[in-house]
C-alpha positions as CSV (number, residue, x, y, z in Angstrom):
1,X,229.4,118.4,165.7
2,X,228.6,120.0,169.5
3,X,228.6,117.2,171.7
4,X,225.6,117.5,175.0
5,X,226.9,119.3,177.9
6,X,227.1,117.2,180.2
7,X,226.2,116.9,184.1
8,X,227.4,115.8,187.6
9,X,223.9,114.6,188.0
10,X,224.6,113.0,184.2
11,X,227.4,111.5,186.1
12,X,225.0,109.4,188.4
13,X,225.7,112.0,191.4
14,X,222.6,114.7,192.8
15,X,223.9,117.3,194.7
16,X,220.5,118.6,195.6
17,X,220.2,115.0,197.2
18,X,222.9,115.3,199.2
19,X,221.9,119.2,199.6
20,X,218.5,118.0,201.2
21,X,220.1,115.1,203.5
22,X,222.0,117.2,205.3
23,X,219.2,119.2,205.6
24,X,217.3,116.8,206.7
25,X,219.4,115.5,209.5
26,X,220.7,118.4,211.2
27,X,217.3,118.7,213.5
28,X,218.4,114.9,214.7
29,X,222.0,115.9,215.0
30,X,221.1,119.4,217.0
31,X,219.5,116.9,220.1
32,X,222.9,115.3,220.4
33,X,224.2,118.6,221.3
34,X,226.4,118.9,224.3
35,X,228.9,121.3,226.3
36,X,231.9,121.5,224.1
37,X,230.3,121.5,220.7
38,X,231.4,125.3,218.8
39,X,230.8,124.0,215.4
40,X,229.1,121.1,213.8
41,X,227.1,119.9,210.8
42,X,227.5,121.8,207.8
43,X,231.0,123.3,208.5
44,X,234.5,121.9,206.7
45,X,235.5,120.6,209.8
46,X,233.7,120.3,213.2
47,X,235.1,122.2,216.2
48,X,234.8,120.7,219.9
49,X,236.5,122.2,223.0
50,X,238.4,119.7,225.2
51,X,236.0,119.8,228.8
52,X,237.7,121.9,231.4
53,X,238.1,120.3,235.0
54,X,240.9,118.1,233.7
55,X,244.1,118.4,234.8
56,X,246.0,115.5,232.1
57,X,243.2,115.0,229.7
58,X,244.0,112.4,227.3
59,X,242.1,112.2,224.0
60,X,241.0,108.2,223.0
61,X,239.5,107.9,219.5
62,X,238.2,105.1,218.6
63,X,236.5,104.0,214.7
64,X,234.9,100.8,213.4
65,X,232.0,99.5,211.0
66,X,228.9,97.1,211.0
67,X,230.8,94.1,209.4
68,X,228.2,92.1,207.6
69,X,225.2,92.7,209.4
70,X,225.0,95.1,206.5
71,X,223.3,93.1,204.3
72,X,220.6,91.8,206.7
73,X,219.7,95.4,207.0
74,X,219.2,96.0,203.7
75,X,217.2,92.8,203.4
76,X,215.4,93.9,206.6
77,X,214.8,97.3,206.1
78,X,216.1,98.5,209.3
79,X,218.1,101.3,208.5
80,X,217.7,102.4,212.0
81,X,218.5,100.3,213.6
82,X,222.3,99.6,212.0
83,X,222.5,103.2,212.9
84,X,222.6,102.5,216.4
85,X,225.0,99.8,215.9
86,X,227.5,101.8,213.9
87,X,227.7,104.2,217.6
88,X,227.9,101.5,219.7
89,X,230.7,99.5,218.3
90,X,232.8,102.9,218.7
91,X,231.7,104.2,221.7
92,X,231.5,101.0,223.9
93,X,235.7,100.4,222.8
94,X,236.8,104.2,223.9
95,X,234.5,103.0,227.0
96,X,236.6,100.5,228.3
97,X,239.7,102.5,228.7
98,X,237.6,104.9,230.7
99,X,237.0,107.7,228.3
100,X,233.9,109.6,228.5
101,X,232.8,110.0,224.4
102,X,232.6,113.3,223.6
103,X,231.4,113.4,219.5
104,X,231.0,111.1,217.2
105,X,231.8,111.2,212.9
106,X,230.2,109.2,210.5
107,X,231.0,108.3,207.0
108,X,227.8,107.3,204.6
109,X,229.1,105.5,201.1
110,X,226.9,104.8,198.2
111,X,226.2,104.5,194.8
112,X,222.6,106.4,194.8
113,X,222.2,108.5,197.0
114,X,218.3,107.4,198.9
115,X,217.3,110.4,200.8
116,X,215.0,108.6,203.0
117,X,217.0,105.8,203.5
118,X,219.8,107.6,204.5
119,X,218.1,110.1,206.9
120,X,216.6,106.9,208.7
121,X,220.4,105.7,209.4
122,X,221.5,108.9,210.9
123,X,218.8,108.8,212.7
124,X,219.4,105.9,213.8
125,X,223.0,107.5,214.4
126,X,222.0,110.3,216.4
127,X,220.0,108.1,218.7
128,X,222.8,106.0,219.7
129,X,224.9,109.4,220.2
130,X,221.9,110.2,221.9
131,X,222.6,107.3,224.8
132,X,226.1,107.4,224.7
133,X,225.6,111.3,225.5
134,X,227.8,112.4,222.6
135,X,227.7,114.9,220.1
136,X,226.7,114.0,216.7
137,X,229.8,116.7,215.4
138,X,229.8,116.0,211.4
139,X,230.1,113.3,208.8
140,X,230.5,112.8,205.3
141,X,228.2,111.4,202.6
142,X,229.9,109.8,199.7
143,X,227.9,109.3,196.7
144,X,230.0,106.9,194.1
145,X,228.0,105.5,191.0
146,X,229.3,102.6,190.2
147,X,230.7,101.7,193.2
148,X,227.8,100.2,195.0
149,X,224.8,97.6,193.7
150,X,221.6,99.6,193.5
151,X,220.3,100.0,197.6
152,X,223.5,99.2,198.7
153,X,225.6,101.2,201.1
154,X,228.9,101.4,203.5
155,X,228.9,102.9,207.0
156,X,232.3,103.8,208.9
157,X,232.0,105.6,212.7
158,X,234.8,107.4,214.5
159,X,234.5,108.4,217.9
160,X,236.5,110.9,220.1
161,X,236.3,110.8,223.8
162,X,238.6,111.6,227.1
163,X,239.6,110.6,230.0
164,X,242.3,112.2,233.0
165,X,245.6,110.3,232.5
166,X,245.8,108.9,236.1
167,X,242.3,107.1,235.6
168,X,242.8,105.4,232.7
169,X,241.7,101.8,232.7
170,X,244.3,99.5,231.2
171,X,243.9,96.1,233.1
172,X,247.5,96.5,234.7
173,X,246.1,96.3,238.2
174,X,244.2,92.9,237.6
175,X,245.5,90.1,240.8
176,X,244.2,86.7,241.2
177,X,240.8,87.2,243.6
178,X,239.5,90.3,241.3
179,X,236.0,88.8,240.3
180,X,234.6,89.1,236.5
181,X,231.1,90.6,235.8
182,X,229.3,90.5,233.2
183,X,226.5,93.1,231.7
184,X,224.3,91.0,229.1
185,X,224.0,91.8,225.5
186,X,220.7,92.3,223.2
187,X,221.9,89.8,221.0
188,X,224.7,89.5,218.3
189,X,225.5,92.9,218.6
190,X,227.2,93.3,215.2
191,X,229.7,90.7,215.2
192,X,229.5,87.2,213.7
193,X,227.6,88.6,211.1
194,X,229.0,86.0,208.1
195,X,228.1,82.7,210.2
196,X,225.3,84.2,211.2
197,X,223.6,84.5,207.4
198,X,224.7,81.6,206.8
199,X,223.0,79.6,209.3
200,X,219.9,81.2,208.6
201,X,220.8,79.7,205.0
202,X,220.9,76.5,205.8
203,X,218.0,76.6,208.2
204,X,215.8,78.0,205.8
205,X,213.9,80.2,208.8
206,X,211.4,82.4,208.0
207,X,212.2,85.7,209.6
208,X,208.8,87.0,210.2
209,X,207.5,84.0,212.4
210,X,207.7,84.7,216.0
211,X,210.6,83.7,217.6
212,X,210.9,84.8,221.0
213,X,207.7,86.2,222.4
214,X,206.5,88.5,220.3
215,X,209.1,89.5,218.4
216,X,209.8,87.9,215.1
217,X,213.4,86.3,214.3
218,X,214.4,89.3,212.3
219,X,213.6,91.7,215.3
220,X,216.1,89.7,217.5
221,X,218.8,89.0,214.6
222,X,219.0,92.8,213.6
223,X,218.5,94.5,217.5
224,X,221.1,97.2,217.8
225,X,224.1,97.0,219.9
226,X,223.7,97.9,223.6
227,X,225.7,101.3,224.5
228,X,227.0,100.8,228.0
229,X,228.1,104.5,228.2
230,X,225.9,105.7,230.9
231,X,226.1,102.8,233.7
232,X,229.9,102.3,233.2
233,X,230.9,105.8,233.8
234,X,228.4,105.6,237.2
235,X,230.1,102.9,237.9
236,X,233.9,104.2,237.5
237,X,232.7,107.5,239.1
238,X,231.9,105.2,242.4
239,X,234.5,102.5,242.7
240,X,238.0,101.6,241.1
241,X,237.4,99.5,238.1
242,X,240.8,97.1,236.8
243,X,239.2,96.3,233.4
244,X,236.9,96.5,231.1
245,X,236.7,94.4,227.8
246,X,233.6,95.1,225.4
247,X,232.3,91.6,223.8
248,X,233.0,92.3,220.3
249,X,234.8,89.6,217.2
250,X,236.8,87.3,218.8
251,X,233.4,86.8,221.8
252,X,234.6,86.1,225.1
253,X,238.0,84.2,224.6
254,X,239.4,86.8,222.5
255,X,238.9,90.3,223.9
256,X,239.1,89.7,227.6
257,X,242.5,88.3,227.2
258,X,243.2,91.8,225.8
259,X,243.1,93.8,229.1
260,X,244.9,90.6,231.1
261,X,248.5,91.7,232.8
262,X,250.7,88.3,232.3
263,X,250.6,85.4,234.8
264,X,247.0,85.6,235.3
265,X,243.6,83.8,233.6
266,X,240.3,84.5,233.7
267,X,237.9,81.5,234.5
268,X,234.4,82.0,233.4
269,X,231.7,79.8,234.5
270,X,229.1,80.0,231.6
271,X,226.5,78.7,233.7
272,X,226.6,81.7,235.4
273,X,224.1,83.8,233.4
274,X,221.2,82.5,231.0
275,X,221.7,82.2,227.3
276,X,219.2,83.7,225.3
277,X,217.0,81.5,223.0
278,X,219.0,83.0,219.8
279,X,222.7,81.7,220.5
280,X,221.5,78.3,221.6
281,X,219.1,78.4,217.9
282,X,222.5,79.5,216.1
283,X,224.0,76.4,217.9
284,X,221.6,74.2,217.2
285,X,221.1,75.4,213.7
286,X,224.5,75.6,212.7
287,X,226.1,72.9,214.9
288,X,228.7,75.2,215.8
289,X,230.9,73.8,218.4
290,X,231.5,75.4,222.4
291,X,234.7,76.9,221.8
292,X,233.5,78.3,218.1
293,X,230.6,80.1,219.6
294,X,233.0,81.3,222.9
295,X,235.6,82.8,219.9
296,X,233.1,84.2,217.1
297,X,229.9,85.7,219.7
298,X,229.3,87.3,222.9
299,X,226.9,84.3,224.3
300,X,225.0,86.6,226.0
301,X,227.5,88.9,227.9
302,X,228.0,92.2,225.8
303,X,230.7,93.7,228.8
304,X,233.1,92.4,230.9
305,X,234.1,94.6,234.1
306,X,237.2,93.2,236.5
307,X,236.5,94.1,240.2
308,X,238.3,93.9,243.1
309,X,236.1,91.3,245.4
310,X,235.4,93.4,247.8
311,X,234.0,95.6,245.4
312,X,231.6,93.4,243.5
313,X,228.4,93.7,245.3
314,X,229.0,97.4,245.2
315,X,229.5,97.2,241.5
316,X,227.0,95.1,240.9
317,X,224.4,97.7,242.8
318,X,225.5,100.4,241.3
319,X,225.0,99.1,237.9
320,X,221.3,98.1,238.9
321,X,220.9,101.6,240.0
322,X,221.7,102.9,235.9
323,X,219.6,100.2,234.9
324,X,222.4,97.5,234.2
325,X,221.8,93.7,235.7
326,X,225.3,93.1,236.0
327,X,226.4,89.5,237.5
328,X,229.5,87.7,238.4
329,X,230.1,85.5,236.0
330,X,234.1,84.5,236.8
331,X,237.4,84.8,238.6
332,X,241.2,86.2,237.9
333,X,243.2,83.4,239.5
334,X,247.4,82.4,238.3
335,X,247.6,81.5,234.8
336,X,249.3,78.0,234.3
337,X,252.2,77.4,232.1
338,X,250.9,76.9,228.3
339,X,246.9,78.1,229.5
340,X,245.1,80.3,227.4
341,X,244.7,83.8,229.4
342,X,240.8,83.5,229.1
343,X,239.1,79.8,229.9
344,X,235.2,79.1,229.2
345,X,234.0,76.0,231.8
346,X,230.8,74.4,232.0
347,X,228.6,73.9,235.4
């Protein structure tokens, strides 16, 4: 007996899906364009010439995920909008080592491929490459049956950007007297993600009331990372910058110990910038302790720049100037035997 021919598409997986995504997202992808790009969606491999003007140019890559802010997407509906995210978390860490992102590769996993669904997170994608003023350069969409619940799906970044060898920012210059600013976040960014959903279990919230204005407690949990792309290279193109730490897992107490040369600590005085009506909710929700909120979100404070103190006022006018409301918000003074690098105070 002939058995029934069978099919990829048998299989669970439509090429002509994938065919027609691609399709669909190249007119986003072709706005990202920028010097440097010779070949990009479509191709094996995506081609980008290193800029000229630099004398040592060092490549920084750079690649992360969402975490589980994933699944409030999905519940949400706001493909978007994790699109954004997805660039941000990437860009922002190349950033802080003083690379200028260049391009950008994303990698789209699922077990049904949803056209429309994912042609609204690439564009989501290609906006944030869009302010980081990178190239959307090529990607890869993975469709897996079986892999994946039903309107599921997995998002990696990668992100290539450069920087001249003598300005690279690695923290090493940091003295006692360098003042701390800090640029403010739009809100979790995507890190905390887990406590996050399961506070809003316990509360019981509903997401569509307002919460802080007019926008509803979904709008504020799910608002995309802020890319500080633009205002940080300003700012490194006017004055030295020591260090940079983007606010990501570990919040304040565990990333700006990261660019910290020994023997020094950096004293933040949280009264020093407003928290936003969502982290005090998730602390009052959740009872999370001080020190739990300092280690697991950013509190308000997406970027941490180190400044020498004659520099600050420059710094922070500079940033105002690309649209950033930068603050000082601590000190580098001596570290004391057995003190943790980075200290959170009150008042």
């Amino acid at each position: 007996m002939t058995q029934e021919s069978l099919s990829y598409r048998d299989a669970g997986v439509d090429i002509e899906a994938g065919d027609e995504l691609v399709e669909r997202i190249k007119p986003f992808a072709r706005r990202t364009l920028r010097a440097g790009v010779l070949a990009g969606i479509g191709g094996f491999g995506a081609l980008f010439e290193v800029p000229r003007g630099y004398r040592e140019p060092v490549i920084v890559s750079g690649t992360d995920g969402v975490g589980t802010k994933l699944r409030l997407a999905w519940e949400l509906r706001r493909h978007d909008a994790i699109g954004i995210d997805l660039v941000a978390m990437s860009v922002n860490d190349i950033l802080v080592q003083g690379a200028e992102p260049l391009f950008f590769l994303d990698y789209f996993a699922c077990g049904k491929l949803d056209v429309a669904i994912a042609a609204e997170v690439v564009k989501g994608i290609a906006r944030g490459c869009e302010l980081a003023g990178c190239a959307l350069i090529g990607g890869e969409t993975a469709e897996m049956p079986g892999m994946y619940p039903e309107g599921e799906y997995d998002l990696a970044g990668f992100a290539v950007g450069v920087v001249e060898k003598s300005a690279i920012v690695d923290g090493s210059s940091i003295v006692p007297g360098d003042l701390v600013l800090g640029l403010p976040s739009s809100g979790a960014h995507a890190n905390g993600y887990s406590l996050i959903r399961r506070i809003l279990a316990r509360s019981g919230a509903d997401l569509t009331r307002p919460f802080d204005g007019e926008a509803t407690l979904a709008e504020v949990i799910i608002a995309p990372t802020r890319i500080y792309v633009r205002p940080l290279l300003a700012l490194m193109r006017a004055l030295p910058v020591k260090g940079m730490a983007h606010i990501t897992g570990g919040g304040l107490t565990g990333n700006v110990p990261r660019i910290l040369p020994p023997g020094v600590c950096a004293e933040i005085i949280e009264a020093a910038w407003p928290r936003s009506k969502l982290f005090s909710w998730l602390q009052e929700q959740g009872g999370v302790a001080d020190s739990e909120m300092h280690r697991v979100f950013n509190c308000g404070i997406g970027m941490v720049v180190v400044v020498a103190r004659e520099d600050a006022d420059r710094a922070i006018a500079v940033l105002r100037e690309a649209g950033e409301t930068a603050r000082v918000i601590g000190c580098i003074r001596p570290r004391e035997d057995g003190e943790a690098a980075t200290v959170v105070v009150s008042g």
